[in-house]
KOLGU-233838 format. One record per residue: residue in one letter; x, y, z of N, C-alpha, C, O in turn. Coordinates in steps of 0.001 Angstrom, whole numbers, padded with zeros to 6 digits, always signed. Layout:
N
AXYZXYZXYZXYZ;...
***
This chain:
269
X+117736+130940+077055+116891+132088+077392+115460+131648+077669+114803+132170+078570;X+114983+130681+076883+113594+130208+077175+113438+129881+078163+112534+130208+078933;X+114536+128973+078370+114652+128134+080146+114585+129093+080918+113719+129177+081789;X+115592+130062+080692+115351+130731+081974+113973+131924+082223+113752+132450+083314;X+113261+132150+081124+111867+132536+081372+110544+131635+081986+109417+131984+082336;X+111276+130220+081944+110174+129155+082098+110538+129557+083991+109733+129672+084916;X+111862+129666+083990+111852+129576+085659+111198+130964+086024+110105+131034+086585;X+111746+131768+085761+111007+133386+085835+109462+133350+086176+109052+133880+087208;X+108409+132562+085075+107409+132767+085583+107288+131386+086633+106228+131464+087255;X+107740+130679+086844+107202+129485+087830+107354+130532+088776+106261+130892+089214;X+108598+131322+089379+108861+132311+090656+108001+132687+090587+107262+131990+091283;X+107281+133730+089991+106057+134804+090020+105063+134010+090217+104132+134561+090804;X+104911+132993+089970+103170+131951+090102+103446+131611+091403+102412+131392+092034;X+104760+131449+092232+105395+130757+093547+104891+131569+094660+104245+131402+095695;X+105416+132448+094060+105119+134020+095386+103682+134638+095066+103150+135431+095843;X+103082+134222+093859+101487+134239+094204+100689+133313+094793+099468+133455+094862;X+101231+132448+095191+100871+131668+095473+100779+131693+097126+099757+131510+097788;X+102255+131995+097677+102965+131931+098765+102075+133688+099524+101379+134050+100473;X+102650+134162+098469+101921+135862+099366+100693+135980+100169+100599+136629+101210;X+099411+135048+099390+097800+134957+099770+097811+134588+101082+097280+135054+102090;X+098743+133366+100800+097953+132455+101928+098786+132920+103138+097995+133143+104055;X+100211+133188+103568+100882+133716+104440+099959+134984+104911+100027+135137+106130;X+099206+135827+104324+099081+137348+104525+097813+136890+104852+097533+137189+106013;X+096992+136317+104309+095127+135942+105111+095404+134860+106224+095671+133665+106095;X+095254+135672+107407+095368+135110+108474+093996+135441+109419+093867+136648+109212;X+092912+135057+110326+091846+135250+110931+091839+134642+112151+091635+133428+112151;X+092024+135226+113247+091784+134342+114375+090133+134100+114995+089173+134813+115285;X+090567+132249+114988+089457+131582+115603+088630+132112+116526+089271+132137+117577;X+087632+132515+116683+087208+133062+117837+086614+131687+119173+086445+131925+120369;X+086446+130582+118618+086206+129562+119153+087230+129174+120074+087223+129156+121305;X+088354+128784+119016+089791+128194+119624+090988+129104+119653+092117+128704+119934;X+090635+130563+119298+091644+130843+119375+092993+131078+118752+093942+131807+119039;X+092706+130057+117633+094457+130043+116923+094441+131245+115502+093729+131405+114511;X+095210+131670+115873+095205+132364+114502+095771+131703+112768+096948+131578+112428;X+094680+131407+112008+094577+130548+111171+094365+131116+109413+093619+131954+108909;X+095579+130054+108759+095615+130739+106875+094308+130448+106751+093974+129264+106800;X+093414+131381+106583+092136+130517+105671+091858+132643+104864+092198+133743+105301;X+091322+132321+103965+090995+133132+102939+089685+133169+102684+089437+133457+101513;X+088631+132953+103464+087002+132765+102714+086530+133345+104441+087265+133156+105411;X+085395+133943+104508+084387+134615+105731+083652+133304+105917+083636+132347+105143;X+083027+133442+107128+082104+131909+107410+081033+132519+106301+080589+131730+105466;X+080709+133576+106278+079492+133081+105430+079673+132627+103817+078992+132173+102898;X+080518+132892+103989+081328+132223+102317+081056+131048+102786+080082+130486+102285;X+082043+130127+104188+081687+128834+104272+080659+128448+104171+080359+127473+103481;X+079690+129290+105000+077915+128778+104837+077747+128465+103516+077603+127249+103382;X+077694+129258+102173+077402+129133+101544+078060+128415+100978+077081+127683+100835;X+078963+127788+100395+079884+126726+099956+079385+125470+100249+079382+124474+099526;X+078764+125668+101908+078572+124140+102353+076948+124136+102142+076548+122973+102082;X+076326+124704+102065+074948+124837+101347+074426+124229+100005+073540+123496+099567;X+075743+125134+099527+075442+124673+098052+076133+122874+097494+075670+122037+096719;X+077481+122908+098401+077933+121254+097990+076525+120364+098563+076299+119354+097897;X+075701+120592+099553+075203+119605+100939+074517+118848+099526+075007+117744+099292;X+073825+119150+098907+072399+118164+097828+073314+117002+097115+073020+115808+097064;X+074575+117665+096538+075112+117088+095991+076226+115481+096561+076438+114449+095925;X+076597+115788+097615+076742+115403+098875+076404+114157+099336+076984+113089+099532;X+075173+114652+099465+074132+113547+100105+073391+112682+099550+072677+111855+100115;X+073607+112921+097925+073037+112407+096917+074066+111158+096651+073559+110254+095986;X+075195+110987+096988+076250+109924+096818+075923+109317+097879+076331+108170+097696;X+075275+109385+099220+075247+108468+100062+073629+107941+099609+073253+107206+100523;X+072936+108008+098927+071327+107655+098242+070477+108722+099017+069401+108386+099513;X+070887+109833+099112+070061+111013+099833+069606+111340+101391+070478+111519+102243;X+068670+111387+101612+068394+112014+103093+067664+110485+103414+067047+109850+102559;X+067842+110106+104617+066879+108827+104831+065562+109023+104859+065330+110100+105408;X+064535+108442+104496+063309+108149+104681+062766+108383+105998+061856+109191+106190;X+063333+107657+106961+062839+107828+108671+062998+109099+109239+064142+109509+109431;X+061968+109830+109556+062095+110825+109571+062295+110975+111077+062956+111969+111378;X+061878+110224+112087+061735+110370+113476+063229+110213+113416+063772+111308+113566;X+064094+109206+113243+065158+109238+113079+066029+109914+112425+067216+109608+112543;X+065705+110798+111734+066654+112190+111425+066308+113646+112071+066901+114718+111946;X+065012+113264+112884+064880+114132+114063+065495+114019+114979+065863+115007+115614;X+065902+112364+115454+066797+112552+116571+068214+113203+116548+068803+113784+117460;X+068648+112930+115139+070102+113349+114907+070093+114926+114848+071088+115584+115153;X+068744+115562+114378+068617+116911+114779+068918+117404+115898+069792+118238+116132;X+067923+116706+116895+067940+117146+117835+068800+116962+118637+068673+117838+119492;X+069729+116238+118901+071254+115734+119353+072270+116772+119053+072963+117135+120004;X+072399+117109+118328+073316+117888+117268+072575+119450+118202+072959+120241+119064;X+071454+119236+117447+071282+121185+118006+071420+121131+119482+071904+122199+119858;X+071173+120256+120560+071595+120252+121807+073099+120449+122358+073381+120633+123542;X+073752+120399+121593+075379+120428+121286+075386+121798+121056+075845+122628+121842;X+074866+122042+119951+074857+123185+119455+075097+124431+120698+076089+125081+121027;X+073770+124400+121156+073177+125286+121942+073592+125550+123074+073244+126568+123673;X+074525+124543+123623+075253+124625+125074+076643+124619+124770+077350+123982+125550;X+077106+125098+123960+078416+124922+123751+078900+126566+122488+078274+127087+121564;X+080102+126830+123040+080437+128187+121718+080438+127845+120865+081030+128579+120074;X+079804+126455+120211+079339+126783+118775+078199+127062+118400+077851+126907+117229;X+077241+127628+119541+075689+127990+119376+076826+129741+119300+077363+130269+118326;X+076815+129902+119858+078139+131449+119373+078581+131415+118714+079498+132138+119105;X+078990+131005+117262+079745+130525+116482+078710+131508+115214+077513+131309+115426;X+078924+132314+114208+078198+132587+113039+077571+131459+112100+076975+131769+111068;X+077776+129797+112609+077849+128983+111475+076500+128327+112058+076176+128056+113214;X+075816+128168+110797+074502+127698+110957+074350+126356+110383+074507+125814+109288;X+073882+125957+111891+074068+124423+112232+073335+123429+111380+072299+123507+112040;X+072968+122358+110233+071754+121403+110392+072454+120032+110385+073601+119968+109941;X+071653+118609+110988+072293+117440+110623+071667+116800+110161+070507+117211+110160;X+071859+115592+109549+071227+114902+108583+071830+113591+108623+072945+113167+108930;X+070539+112980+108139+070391+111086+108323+070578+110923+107142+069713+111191+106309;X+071798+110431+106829+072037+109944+105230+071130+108429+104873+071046+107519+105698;X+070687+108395+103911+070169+106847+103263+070920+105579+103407+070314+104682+103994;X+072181+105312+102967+073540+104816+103160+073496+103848+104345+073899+104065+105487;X+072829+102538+103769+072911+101348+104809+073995+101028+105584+074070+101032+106813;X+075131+100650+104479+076024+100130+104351+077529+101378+104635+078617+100830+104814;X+077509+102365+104649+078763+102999+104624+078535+103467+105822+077410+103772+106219;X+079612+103563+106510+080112+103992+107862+081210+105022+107619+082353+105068+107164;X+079929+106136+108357+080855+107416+108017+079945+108701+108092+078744+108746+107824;X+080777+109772+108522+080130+111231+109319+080862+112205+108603+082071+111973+108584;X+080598+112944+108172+081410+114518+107888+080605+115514+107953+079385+115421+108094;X+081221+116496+107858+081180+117765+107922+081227+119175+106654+082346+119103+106146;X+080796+119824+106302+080680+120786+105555+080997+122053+105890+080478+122435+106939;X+081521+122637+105464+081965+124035+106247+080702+124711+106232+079848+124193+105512;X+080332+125910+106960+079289+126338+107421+078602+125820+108203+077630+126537+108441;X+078596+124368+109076+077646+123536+109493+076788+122900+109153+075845+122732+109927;X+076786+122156+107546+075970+121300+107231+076434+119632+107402+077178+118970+106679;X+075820+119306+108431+076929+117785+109323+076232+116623+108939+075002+116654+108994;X+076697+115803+108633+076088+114493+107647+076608+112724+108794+077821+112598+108962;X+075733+111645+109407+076093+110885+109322+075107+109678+108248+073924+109766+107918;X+076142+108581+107900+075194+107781+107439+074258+106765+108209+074682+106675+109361;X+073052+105898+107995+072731+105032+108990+073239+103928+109048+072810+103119+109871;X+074404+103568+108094+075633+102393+108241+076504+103036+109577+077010+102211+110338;X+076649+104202+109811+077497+104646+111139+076297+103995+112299+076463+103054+113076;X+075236+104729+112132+074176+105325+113037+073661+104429+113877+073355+104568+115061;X+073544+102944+112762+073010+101527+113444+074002+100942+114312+073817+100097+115189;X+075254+101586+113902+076030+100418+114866+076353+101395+116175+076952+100943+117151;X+076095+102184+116135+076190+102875+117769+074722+102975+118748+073514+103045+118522;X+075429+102944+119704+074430+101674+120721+073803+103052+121345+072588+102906+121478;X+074330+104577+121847+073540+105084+123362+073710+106581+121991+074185+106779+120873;X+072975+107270+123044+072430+108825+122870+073836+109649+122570+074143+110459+121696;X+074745+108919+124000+076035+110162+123917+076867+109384+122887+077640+110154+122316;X+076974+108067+122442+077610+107872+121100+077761+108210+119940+078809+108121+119301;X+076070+108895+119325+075748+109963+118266+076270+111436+118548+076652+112238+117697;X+076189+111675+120291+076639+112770+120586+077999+112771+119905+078110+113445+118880;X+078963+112145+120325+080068+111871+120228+080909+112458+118994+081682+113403+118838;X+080276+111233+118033+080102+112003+117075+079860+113554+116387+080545+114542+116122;X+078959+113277+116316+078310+114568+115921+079134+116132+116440+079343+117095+115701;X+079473+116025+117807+080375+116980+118160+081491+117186+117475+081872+118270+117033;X+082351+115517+117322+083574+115511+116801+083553+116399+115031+084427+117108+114533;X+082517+116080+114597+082535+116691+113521+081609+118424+113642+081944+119081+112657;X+080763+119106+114411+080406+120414+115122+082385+120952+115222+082841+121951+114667;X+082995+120204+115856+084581+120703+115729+085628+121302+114705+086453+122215+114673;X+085063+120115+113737+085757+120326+112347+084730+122064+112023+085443+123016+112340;X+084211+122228+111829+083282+123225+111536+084091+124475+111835+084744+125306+111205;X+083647+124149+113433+084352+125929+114383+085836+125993+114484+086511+126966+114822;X+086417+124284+113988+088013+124462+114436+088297+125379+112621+089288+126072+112391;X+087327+125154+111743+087471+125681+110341+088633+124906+109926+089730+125402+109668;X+088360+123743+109875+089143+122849+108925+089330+122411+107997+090202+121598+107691;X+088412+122950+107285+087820+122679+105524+088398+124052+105176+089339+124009+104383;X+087985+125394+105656+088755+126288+104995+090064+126836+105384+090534+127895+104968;X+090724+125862+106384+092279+125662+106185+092866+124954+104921+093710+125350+104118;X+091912+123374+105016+092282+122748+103686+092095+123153+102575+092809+122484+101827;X+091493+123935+101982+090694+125241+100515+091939+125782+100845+092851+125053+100455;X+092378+126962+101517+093432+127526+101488+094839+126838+101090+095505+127184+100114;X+095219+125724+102068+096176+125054+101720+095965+124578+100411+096827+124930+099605;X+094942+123789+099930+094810+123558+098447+095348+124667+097253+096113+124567+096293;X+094558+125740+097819+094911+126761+096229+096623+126998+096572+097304+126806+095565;X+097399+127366+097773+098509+127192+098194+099335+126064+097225+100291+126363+096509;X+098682+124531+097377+099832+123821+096384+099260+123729+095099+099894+123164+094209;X+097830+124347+094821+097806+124227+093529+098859+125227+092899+099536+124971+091904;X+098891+126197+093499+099795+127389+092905+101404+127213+092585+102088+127549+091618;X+101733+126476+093934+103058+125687+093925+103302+124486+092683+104298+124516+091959;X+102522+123725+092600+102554+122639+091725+102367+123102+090514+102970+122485+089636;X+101603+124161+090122+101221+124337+088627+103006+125397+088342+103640+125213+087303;X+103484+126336+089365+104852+126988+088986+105718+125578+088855+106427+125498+087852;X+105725+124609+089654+106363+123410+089664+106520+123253+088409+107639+123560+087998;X+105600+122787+087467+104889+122430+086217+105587+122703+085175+106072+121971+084312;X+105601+124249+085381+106385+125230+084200+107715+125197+084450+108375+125273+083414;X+108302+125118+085370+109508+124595+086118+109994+124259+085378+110749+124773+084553;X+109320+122477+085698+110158+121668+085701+110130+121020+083833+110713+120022+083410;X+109120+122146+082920+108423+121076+082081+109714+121786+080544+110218+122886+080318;X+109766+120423+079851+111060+121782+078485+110225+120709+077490+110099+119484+077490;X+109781+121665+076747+109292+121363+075354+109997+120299+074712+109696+119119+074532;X+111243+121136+074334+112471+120591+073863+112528+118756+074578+112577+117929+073668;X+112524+118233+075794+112429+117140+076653+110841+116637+077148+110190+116905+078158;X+110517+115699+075826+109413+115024+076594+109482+114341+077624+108433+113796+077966;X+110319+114193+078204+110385+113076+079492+109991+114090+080672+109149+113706+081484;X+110509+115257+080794+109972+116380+081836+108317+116337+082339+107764+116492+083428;X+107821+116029+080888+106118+116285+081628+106019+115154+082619+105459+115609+083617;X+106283+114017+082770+106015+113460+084167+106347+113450+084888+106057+112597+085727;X+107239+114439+085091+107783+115025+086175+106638+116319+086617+106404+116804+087724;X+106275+116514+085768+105444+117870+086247+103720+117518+086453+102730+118122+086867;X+104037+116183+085900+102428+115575+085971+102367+115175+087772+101501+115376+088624;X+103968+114416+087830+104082+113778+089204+103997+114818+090675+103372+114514+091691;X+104599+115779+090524+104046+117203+091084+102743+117667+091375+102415+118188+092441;X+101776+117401+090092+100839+117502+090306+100040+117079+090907+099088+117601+091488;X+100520+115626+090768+099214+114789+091607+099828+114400+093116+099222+113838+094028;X+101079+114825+093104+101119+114914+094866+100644+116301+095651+100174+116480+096774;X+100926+117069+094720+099912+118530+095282+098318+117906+095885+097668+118394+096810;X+097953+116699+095048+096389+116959+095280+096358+115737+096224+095195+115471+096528;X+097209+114960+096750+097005+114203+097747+097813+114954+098940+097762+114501+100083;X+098411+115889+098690+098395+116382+100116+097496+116830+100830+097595+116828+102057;X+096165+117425+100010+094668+118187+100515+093817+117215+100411+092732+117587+099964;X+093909+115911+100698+092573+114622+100588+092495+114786+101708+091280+114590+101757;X+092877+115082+103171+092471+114623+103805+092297+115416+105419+093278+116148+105546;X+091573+115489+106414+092145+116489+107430+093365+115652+108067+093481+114428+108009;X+094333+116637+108742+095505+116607+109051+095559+115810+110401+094506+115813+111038;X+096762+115037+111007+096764+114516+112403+096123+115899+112833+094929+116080+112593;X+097053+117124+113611+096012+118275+114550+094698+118254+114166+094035+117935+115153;X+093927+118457+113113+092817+118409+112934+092061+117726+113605+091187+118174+114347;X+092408+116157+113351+091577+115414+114014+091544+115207+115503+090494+115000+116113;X+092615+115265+116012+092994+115547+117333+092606+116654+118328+092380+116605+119537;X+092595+118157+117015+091656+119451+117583+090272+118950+117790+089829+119093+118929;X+089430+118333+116813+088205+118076+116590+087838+116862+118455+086915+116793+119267;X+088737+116408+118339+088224+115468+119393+088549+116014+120596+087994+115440+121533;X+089525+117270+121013+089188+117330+122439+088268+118570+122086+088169+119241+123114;X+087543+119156+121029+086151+119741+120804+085581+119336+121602+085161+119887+122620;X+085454+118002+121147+084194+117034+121426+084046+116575+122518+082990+116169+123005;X+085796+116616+123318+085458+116354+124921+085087+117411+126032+084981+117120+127224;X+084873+118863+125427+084448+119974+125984+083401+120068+125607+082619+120116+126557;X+082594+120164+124019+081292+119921+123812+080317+118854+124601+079426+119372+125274;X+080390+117504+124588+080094+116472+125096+078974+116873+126486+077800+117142+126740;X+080271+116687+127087+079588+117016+128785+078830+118280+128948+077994+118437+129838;X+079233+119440+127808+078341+120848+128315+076853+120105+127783+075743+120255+128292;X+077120+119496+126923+075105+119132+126862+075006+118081+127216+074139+117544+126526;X+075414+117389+127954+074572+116567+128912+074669+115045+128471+073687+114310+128373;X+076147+114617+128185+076568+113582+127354+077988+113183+127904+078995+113890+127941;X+077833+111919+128310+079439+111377+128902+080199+111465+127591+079724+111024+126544;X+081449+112072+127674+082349+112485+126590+083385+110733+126326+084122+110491+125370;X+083058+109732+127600+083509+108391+127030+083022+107566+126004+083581+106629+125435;X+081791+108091+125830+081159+107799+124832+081904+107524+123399+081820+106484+122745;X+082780+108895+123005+083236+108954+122180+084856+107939+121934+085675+108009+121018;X+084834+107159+123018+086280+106009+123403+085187+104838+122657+085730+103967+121977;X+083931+104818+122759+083230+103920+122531+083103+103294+120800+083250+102238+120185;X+082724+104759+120544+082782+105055+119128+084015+104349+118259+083897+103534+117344;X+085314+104944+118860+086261+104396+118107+086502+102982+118171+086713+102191+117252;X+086445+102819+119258+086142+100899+119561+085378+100079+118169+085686+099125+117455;X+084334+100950+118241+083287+100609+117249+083635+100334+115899+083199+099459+115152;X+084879+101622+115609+085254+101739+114429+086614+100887+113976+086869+100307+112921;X+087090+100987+114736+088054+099874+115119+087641+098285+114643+088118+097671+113689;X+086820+097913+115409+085960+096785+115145+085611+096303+113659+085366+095150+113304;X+085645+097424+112902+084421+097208+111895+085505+097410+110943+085232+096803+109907;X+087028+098234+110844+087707+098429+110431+088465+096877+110459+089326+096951+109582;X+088522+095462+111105+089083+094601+110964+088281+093542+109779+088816+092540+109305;X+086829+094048+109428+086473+093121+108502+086975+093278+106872+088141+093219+106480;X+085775+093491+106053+086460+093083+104456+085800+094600+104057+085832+094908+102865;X+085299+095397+104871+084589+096693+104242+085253+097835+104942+084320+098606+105169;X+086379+098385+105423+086511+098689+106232+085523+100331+106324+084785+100691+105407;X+085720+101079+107531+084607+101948+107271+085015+103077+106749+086134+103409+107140;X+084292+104092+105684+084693+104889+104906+085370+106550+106019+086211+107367+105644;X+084709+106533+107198+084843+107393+108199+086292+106999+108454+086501+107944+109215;X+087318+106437+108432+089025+106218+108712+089512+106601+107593+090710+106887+107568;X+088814+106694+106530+089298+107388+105302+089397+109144+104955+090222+109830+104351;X+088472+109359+105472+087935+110858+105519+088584+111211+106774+089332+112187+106847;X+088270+110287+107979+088821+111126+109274+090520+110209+109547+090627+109554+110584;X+091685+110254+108580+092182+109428+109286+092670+109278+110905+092680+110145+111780;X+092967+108221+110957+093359+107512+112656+094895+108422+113013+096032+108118+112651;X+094523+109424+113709+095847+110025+114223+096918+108956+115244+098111+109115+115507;X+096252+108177+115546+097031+106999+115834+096973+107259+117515+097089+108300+118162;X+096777+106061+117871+096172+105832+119660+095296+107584+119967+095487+108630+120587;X+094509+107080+119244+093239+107626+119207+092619+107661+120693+092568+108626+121456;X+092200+106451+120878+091613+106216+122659+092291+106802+123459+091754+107636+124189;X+094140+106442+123579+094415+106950+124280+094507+108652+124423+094415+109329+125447;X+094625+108890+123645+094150+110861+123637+093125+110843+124048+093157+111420+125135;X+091972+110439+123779+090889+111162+123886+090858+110677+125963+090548+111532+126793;X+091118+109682+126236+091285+109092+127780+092092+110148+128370+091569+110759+129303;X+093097+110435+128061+094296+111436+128555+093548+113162+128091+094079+114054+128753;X+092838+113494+127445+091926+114669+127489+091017+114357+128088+090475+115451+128247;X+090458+113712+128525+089161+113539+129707+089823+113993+130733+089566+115088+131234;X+091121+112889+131337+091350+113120+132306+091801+114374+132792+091505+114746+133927;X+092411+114972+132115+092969+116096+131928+091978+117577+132088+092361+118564+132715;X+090858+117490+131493+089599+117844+131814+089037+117412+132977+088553+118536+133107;X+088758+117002+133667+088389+116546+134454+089268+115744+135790+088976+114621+136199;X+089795+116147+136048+090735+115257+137180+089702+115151+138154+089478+113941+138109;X+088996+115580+138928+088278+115182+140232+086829+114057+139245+085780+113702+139783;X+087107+113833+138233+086135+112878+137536+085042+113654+136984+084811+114824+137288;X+084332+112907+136101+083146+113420+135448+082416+113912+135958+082666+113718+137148;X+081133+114796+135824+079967+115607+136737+079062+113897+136026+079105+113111+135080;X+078297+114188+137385+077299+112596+137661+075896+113471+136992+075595+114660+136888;X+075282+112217+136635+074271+112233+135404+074491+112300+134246+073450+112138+133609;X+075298+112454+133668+076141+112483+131966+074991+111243+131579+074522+110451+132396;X+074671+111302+130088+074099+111067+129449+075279+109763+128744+076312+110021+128125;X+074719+108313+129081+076115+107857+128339+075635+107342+126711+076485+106941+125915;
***
């Protein structure tokens, strides 16, 4: 009888779990897709407001150079502004992390967009930061952080009914079974998803060119990362963004695809 109350409530924690996230549905107004997320952008704003200090404080804070975290301003809000994510409710800022040494860009929901100057130094032109910077402006409006929040409370809910499931007093050997549940619940939400990253980058090949930035730029980038990914540090940005795999070639095959009669001349490379 116990057992079968232990399963009883795992069901009821299952379908609370399952009900939320199936039933909060919001379509993108950016892209379009109609998407599980459960929080308003200005929830995101504020979420990503309040994580940003904390944030940026793990990379050794905001850099010192200030002309140089003006440029990344001003790069970023040029993106901004010519593209539907100046339409977008999410209020934009970017920032020059301290962070010599780490290579790596993210994003905050609401639009608080972070690279470090371990990324920053090793990219060579204007539309390479562009590049960037868009790719992650994407994550933002594609709302990929509060897909992943959603999906999170989704398997937390699953994993913790899992828990009670699978767990019998009576059998100590059960709890690592319910421990092991657990901690694959929380590596399924480490990370954005192949679409994600793949949404985020043909963002970035429609963002790109509206402000005035060759969108190959961003073939450049990965080269870059690529590169830097064969030494003994590899860069923390393949961790956070993983490699959806022939990367270049997508983003080459969305150019072209975009563009068949070729790029508009003057692009910013």
């Amino acid at each position: 009888m116990r057992g079968n109350l232990r399963y009883i409530i795992a069901l009821v924690m299952a379908a609370f779990a399952f009900i939320p996230y199936y039933c909060n549905t919001q379509k993108n107004e950016v892209t379009g897709e109609v998407q599980h997320v459960d929080m308003s952008a200005d929830q995101e704003i504020a979420l990503g407001l309040q994580a940003a200090p904390e944030m940026a404080q793990q990379y050794g804070g905001i850099h010192p150079d200030q002309k140089a975290g003006a440029a990344v301003e001003r790069i970023g809000q040029e993106i901004v502004r010519s593209t539907k994510a100046g339409q977008s409710p999410y209020k934009f800022q970017f920032h020059l992390l301290a962070d010599e040494n780490t290579i790596n860009a993210f994003a905050l929901p609401g639009g608080q967009v972070f690279i470090t100057a371990g990324l920053l130094k090793n990219l060579k032109t204007e539309g390479q930061v562009a590049g960037v910077l868009a790719h992650e402006i994407g994550h933002v409006v594609g709302r990929h952080s509060a897909e992943q929040i959603a999906k999170s409370r989704l398997t937390s809910g699953l994993t913790g009914a899992a828990a009670i499931g699978l767990y019998d007093p009576e059998r100590p050997g059960t709890a690592a079974s319910a421990a092991a549940a657990a901690m694959v619940g929380k590596l399924l939400t480490l990370r954005y998803g192949r679409e994600d990253e793949l949404e985020a980058d043909r963002l970035a090949v429609d963002f790109t060119p509206a402000a005035g930035y060759d969108p190959r730029s961003m073939i450049q980038v990965m080269e870059v990362l690529q590169q830097a990914n064969q030494g003994s540090n590899p860069p923390e940005f393949l961790s956070t963004h993983p490699n959806p795999g022939n990367r270049i070639q997508e983003l080459q095959q969305e150019i072209n695809t975009d563009y068949p009669q070729g790029l508009p001349a003057n692009l910013k490379p």
